[in-house]
Jmol script that loads the backbone (N, CA, C; Angstrom):
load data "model"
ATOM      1  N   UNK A   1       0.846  -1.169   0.000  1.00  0.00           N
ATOM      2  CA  UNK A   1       0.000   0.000   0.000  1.00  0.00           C
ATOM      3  C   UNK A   1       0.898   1.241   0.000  1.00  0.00           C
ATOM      4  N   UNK A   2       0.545   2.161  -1.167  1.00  0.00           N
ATOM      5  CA  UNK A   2       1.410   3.269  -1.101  1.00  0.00           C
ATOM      6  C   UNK A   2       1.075   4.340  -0.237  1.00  0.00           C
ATOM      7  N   UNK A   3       1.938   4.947   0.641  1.00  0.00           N
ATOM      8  CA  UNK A   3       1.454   6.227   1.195  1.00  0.00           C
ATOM      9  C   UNK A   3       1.722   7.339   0.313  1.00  0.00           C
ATOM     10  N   UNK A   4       0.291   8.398   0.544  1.00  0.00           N
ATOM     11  CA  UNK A   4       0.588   9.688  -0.233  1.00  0.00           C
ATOM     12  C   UNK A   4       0.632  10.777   1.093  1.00  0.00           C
ATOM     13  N   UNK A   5       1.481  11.850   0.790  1.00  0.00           N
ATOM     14  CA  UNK A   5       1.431  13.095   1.855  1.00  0.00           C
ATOM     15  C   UNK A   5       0.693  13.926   1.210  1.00  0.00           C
ATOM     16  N   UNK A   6      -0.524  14.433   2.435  1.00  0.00           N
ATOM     17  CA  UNK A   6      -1.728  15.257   2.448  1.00  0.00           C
ATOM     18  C   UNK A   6      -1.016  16.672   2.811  1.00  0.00           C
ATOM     19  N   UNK A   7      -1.497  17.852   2.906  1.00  0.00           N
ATOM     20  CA  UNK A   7      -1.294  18.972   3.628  1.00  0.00           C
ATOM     21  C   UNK A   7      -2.945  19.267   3.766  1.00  0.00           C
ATOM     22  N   UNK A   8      -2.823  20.145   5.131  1.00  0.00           N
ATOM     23  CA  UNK A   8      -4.270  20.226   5.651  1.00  0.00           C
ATOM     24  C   UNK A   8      -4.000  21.616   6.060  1.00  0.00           C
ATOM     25  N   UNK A   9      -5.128  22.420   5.257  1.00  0.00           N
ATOM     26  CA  UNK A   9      -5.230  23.718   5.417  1.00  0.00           C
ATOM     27  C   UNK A   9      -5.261  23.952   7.178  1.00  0.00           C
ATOM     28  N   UNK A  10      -4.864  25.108   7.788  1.00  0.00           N
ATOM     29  CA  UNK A  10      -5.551  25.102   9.191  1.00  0.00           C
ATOM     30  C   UNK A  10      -7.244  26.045   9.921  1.00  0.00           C
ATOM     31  N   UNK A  11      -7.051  26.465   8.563  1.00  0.00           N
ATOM     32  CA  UNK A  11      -8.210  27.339   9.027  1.00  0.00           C
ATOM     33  C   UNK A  11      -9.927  26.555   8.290  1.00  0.00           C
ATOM     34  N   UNK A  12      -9.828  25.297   7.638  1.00  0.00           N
ATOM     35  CA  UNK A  12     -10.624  24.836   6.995  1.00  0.00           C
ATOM     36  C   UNK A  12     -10.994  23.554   6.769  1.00  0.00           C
ATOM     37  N   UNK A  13      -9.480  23.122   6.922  1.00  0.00           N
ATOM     38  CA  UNK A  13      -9.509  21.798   6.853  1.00  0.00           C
ATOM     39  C   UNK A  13      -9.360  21.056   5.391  1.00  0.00           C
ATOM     40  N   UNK A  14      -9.059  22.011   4.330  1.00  0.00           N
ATOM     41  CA  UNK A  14      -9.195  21.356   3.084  1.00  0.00           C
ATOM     42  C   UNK A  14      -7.996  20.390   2.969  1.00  0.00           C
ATOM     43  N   UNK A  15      -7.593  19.520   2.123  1.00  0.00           N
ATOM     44  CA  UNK A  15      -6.199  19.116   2.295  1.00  0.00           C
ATOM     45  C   UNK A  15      -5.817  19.733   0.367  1.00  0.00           C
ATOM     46  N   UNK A  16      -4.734  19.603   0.705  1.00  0.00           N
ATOM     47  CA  UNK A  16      -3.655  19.722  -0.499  1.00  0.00           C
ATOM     48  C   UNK A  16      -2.584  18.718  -1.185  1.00  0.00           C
ATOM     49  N   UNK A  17      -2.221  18.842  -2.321  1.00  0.00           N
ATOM     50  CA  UNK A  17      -0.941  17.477  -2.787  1.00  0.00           C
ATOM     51  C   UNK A  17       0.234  17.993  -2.132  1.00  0.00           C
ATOM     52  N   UNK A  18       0.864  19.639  -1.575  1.00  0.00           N
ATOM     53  CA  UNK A  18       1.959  20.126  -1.263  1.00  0.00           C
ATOM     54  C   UNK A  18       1.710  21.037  -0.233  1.00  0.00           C
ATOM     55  N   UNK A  19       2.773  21.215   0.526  1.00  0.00           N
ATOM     56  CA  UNK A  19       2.817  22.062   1.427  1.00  0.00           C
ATOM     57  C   UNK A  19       2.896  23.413   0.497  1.00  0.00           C
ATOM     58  N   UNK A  20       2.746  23.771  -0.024  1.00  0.00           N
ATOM     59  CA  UNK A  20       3.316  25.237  -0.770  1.00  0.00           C
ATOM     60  C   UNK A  20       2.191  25.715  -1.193  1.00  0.00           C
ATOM     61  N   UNK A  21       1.053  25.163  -1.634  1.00  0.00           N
ATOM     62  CA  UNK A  21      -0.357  25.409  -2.076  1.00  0.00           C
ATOM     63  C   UNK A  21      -1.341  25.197  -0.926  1.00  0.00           C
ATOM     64  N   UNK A  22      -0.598  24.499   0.353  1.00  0.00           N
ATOM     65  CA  UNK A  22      -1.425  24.703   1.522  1.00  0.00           C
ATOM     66  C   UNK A  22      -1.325  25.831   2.579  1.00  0.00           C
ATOM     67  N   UNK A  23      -0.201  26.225   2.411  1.00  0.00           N
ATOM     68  CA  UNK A  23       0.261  27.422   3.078  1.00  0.00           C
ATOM     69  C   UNK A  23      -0.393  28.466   2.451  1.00  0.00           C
ATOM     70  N   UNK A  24      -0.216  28.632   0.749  1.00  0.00           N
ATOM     71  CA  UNK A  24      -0.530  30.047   0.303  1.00  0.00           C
ATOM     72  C   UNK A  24      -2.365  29.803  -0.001  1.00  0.00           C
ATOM     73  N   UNK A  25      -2.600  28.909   0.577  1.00  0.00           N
ATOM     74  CA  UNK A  25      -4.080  28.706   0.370  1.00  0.00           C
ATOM     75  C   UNK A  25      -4.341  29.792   1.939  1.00  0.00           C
ATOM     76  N   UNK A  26      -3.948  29.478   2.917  1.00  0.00           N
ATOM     77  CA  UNK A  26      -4.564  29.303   4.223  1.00  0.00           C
ATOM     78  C   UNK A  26      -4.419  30.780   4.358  1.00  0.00           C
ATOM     79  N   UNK A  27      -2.839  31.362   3.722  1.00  0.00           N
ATOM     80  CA  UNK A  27      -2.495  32.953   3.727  1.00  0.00           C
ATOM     81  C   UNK A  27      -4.049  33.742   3.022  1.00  0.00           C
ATOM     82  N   UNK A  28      -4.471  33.061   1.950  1.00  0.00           N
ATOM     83  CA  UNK A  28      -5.832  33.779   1.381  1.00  0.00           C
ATOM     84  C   UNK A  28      -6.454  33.691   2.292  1.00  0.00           C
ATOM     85  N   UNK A  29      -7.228  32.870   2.918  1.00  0.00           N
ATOM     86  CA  UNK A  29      -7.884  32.436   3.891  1.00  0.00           C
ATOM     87  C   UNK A  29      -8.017  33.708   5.034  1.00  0.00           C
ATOM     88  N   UNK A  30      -6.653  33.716   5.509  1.00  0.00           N
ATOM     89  CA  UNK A  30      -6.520  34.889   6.810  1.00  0.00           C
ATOM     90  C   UNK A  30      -6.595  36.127   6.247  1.00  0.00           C
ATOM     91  N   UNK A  31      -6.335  36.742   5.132  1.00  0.00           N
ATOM     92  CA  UNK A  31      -6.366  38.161   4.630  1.00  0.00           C
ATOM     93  C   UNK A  31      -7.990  37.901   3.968  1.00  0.00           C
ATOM     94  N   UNK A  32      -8.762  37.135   3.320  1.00  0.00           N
ATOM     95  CA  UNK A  32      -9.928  37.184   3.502  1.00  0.00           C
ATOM     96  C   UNK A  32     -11.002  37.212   4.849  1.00  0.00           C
ATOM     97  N   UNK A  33     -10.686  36.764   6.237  1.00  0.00           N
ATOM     98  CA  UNK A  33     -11.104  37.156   7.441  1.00  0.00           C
ATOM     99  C   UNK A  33     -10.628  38.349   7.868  1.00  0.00           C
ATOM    100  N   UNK A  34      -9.277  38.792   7.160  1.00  0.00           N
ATOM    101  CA  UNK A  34      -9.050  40.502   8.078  1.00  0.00           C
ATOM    102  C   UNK A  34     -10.244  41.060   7.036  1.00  0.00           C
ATOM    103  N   UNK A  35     -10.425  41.059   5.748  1.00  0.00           N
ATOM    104  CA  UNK A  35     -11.408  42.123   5.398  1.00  0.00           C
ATOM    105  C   UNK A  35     -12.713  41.722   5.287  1.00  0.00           C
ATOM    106  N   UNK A  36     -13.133  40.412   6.153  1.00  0.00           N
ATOM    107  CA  UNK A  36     -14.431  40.256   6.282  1.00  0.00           C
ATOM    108  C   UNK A  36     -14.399  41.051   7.485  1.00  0.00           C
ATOM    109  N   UNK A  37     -13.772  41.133   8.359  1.00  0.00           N
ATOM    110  CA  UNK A  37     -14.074  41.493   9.736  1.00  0.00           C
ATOM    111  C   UNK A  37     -13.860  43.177   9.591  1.00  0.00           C
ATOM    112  N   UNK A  38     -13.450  43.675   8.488  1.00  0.00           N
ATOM    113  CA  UNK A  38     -13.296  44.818   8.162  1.00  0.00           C
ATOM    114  C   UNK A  38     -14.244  45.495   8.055  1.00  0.00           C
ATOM    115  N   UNK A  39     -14.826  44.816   6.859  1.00  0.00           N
ATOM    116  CA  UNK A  39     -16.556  45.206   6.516  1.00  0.00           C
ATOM    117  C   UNK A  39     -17.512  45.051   7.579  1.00  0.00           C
ATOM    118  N   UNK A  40     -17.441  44.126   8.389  1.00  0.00           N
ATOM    119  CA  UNK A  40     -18.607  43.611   9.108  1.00  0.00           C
ATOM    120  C   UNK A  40     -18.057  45.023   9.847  1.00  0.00           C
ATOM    121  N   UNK A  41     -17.169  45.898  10.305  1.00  0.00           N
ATOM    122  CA  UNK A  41     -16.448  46.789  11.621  1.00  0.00           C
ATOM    123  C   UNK A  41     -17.323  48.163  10.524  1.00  0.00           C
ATOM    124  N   UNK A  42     -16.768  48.596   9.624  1.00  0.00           N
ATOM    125  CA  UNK A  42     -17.353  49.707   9.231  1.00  0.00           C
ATOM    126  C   UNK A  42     -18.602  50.001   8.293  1.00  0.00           C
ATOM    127  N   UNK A  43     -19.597  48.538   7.667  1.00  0.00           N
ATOM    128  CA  UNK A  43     -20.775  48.655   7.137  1.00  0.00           C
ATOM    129  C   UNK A  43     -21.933  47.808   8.021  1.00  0.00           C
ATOM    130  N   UNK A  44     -22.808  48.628   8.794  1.00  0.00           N
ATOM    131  CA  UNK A  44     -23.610  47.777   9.352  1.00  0.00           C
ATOM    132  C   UNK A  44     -24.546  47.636   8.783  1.00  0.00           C
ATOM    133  N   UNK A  45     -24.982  47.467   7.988  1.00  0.00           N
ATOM    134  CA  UNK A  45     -26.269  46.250   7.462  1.00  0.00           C
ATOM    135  C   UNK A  45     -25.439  45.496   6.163  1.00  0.00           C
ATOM    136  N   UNK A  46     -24.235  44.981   6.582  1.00  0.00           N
ATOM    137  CA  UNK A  46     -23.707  43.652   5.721  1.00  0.00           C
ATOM    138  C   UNK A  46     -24.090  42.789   6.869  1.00  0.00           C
ATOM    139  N   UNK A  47     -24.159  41.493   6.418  1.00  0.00           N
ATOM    140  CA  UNK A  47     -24.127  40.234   7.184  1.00  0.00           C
ATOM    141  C   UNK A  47     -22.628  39.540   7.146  1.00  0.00           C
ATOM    142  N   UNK A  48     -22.690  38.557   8.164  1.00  0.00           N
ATOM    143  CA  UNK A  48     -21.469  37.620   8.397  1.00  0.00           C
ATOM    144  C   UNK A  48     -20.807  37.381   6.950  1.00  0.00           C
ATOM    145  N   UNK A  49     -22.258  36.437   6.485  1.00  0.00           N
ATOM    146  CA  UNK A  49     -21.940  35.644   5.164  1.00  0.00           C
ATOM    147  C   UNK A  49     -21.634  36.660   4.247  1.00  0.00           C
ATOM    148  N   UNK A  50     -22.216  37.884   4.146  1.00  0.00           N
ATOM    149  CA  UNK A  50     -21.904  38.515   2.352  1.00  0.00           C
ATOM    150  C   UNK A  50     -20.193  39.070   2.873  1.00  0.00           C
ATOM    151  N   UNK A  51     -19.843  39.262   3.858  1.00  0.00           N
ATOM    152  CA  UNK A  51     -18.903  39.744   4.445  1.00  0.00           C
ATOM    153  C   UNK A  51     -17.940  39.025   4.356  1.00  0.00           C
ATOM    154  N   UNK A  52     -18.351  37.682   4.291  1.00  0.00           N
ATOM    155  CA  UNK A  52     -17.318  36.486   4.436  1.00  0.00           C
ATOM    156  C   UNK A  52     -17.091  36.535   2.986  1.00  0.00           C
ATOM    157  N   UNK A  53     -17.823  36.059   2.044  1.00  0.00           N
ATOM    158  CA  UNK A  53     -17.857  35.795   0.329  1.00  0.00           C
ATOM    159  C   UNK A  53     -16.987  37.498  -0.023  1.00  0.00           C
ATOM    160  N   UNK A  54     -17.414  38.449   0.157  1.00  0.00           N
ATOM    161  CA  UNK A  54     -16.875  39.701  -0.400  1.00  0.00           C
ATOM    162  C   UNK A  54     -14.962  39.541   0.287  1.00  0.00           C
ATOM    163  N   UNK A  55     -15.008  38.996   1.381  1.00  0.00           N
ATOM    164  CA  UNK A  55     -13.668  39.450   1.900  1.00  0.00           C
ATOM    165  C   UNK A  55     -12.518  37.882   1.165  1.00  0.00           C
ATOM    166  N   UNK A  56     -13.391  37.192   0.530  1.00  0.00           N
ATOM    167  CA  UNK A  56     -12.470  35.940   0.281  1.00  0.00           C
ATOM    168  C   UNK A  56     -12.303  36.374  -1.240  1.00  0.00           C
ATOM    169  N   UNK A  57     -13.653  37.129  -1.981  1.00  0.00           N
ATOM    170  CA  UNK A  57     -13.380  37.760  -3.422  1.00  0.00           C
ATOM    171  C   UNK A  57     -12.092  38.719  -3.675  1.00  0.00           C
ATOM    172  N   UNK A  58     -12.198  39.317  -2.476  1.00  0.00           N
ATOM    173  CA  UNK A  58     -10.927  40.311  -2.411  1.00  0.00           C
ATOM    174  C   UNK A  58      -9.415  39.397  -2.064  1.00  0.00           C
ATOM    175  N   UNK A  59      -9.780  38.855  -1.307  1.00  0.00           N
ATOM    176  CA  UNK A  59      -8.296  38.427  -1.112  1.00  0.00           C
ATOM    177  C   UNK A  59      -7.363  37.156  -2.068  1.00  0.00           C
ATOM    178  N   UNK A  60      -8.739  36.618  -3.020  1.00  0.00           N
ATOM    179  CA  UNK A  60      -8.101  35.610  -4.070  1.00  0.00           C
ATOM    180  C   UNK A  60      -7.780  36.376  -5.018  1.00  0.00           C
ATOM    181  N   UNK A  61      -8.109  37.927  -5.034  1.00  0.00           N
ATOM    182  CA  UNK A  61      -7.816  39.086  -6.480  1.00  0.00           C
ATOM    183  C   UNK A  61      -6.789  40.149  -5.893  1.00  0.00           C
ATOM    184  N   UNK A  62      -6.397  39.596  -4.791  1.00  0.00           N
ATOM    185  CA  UNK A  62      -4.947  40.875  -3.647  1.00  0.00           C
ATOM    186  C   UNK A  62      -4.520  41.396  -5.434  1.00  0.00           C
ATOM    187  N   UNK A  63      -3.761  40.682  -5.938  1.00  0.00           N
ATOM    188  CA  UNK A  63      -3.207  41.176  -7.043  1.00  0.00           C
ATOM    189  C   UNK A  63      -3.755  42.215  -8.503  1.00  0.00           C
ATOM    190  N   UNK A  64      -4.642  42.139  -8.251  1.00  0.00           N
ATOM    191  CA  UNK A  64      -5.751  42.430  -9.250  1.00  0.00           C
ATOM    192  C   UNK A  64      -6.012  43.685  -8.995  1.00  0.00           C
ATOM    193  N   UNK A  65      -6.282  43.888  -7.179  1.00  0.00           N
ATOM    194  CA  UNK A  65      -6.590  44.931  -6.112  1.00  0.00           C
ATOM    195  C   UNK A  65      -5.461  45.726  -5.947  1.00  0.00           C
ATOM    196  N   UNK A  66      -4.572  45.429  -5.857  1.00  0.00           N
ATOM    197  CA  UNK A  66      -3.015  46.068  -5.649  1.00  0.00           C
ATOM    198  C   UNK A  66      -2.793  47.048  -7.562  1.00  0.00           C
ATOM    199  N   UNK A  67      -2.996  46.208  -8.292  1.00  0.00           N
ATOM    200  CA  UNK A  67      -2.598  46.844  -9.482  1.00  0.00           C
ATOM    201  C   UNK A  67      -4.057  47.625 -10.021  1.00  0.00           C
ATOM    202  N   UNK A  68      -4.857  47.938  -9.687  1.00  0.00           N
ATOM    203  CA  UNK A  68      -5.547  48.352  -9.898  1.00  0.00           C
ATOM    204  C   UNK A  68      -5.758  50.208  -8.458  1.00  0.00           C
ATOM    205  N   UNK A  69      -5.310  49.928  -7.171  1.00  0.00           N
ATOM    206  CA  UNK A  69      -5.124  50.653  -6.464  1.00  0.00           C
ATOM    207  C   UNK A  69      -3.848  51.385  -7.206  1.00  0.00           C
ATOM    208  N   UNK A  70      -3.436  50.914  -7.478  1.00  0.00           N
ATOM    209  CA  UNK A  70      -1.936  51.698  -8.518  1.00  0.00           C
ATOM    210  C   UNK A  70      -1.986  52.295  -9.316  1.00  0.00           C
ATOM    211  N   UNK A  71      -3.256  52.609 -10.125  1.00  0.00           N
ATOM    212  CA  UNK A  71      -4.004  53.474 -11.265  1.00  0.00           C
ATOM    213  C   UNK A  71      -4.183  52.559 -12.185  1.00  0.00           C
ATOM    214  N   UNK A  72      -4.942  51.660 -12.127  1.00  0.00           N
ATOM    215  CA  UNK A  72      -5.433  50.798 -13.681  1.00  0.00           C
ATOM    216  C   UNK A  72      -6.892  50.018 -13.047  1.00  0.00           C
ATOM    217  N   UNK A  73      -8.206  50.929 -12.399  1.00  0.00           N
ATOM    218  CA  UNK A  73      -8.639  50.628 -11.859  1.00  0.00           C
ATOM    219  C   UNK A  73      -9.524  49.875 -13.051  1.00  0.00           C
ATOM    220  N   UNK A  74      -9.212  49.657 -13.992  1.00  0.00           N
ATOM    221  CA  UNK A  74     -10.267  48.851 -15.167  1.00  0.00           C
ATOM    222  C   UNK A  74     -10.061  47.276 -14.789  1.00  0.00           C
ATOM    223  N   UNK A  75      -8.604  47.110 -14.194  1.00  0.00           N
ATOM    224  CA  UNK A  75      -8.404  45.891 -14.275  1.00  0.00           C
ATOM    225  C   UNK A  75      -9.847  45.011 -13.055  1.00  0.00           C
ATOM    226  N   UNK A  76     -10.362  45.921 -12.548  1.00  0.00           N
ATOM    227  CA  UNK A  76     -11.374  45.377 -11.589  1.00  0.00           C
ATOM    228  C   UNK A  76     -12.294  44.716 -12.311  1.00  0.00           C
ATOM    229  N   UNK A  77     -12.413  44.796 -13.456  1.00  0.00           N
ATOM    230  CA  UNK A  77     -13.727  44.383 -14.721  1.00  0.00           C
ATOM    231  C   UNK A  77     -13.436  42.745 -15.098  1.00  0.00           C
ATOM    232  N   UNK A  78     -12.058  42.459 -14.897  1.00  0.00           N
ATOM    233  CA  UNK A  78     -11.381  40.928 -14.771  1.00  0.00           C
ATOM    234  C   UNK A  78     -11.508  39.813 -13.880  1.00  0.00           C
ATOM    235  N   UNK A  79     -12.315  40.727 -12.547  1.00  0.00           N
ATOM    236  CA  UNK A  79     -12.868  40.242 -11.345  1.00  0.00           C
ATOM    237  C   UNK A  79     -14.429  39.530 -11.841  1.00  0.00           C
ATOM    238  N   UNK A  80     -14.526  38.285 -12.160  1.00  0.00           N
ATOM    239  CA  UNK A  80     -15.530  37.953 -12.521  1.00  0.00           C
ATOM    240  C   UNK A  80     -16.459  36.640 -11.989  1.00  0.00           C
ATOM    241  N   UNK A  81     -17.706  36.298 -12.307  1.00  0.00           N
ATOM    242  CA  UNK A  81     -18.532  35.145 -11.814  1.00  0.00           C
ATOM    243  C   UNK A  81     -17.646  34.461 -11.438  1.00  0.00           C
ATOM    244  N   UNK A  82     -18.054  33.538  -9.964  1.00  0.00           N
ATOM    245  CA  UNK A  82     -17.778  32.347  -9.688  1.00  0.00           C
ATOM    246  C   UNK A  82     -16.266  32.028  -9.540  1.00  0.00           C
ATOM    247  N   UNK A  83     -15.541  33.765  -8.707  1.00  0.00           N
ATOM    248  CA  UNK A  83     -14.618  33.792  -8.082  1.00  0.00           C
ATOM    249  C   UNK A  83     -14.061  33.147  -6.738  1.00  0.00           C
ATOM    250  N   UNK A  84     -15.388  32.452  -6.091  1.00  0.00           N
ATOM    251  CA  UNK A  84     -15.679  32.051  -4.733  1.00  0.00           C
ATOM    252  C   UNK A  84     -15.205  30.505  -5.131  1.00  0.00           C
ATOM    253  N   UNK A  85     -14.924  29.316  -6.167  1.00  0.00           N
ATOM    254  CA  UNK A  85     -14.907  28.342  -5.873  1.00  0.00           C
ATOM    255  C   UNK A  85     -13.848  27.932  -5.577  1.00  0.00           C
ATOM    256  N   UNK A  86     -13.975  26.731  -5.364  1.00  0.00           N
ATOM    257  CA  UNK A  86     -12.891  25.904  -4.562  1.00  0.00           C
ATOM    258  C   UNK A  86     -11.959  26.051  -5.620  1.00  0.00           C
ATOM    259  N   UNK A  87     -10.576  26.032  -5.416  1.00  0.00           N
ATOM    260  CA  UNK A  87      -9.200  26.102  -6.254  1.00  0.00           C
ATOM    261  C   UNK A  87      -9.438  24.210  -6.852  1.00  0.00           C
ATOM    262  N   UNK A  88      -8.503  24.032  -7.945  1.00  0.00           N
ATOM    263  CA  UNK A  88      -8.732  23.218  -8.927  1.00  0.00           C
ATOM    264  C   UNK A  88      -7.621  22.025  -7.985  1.00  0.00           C
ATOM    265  N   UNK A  89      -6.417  22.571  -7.259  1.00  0.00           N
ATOM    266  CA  UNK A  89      -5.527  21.782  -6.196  1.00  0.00           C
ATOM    267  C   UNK A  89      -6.493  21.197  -5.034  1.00  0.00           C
ATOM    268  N   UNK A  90      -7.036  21.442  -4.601  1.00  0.00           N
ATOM    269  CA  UNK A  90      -7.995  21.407  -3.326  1.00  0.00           C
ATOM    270  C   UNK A  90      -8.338  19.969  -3.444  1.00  0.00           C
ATOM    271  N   UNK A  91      -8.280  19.141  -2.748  1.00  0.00           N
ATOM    272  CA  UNK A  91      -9.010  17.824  -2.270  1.00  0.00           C
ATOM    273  C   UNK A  91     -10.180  17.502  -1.486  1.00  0.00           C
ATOM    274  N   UNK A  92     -10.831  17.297  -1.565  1.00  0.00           N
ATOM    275  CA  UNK A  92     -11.841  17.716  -0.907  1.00  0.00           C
ATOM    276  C   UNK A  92     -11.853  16.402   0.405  1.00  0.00           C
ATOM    277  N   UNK A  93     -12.006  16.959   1.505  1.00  0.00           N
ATOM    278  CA  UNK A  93     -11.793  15.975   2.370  1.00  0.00           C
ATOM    279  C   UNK A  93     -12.966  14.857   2.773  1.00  0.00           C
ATOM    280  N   UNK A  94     -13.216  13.420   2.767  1.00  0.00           N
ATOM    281  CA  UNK A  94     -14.534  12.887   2.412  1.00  0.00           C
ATOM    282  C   UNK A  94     -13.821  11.822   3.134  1.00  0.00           C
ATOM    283  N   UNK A  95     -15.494  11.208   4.366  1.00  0.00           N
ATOM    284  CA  UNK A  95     -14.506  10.416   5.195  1.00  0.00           C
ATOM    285  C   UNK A  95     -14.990   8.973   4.296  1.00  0.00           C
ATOM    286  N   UNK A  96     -14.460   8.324   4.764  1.00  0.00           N
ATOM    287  CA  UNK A  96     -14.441   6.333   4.229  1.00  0.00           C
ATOM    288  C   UNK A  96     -15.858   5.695   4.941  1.00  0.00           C
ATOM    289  N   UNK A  97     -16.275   5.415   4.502  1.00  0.00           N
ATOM    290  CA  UNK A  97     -17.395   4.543   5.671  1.00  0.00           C
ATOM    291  C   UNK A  97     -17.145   3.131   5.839  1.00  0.00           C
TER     292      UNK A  97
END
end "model"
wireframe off; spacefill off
backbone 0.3
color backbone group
C-alpha cells in the first residue's frame, strides 16, 4: 500500500498534494477574514456571510486589487462570476465509511 502526503489547510480543513499550495491557500484564507471582519467593523447592514464571500473575493484578487489601487482601476472588470470556488488543487476531504 502506497502512502501519499496530504497537507491540511488550518483554518478549513481542506487538504492539499503540497505544502506550498497549503500554506498560500490558508495565507488567502486569513487576509480574507481581516477584510471580512473589516466590513462587518465599518458597514452595518452587511451580514457575516456577504462579508465572508466579499472578503475571500478580495483576497483571491490581492493582485488584481493592488494593481488596480496603482491606477489601472479597469483591471477590476477581470474580477468575474464564480470567483468564490474551490481552487482546482484542493481535495476535498470525504470520510471512508
Amino acid at each position: 500500500m502506497a502512502v501519499l502526503a496530504k497537507w491540511m489547510c488550518d483554518r478549513d480543513d481542506t487538504m492539499f498534494d503540497n505544502k506550498k499550495d497549503a500554506e498560500a491557500y490558508d495565507k488567502m484564507l486569513e487576509l480574507g477574514e481581516q477584510f471580512s471582519a473589516l466590513l462587518e467593523k465599518h458597514l452595518s447592514n452587511i451580514d457575516a456571510v456577504q462579508a465572508e464571500e466579499f472578503g475571500i473575493l478580495l483576497a483571491k484578487n490581492k493582485e488584481l486589487i493592488i494593481n488596480a489601487c496603482k491606477g489601472r482601476p479597469e483591471l477590476l472588470a477581470d474580477i468575474g462570476e464564480g470567483q468564490l470556488q474551490v481552487e482546482d488543487n484542493v481535495t476535498p476531504l470525504v470520510a471512508e465509511a
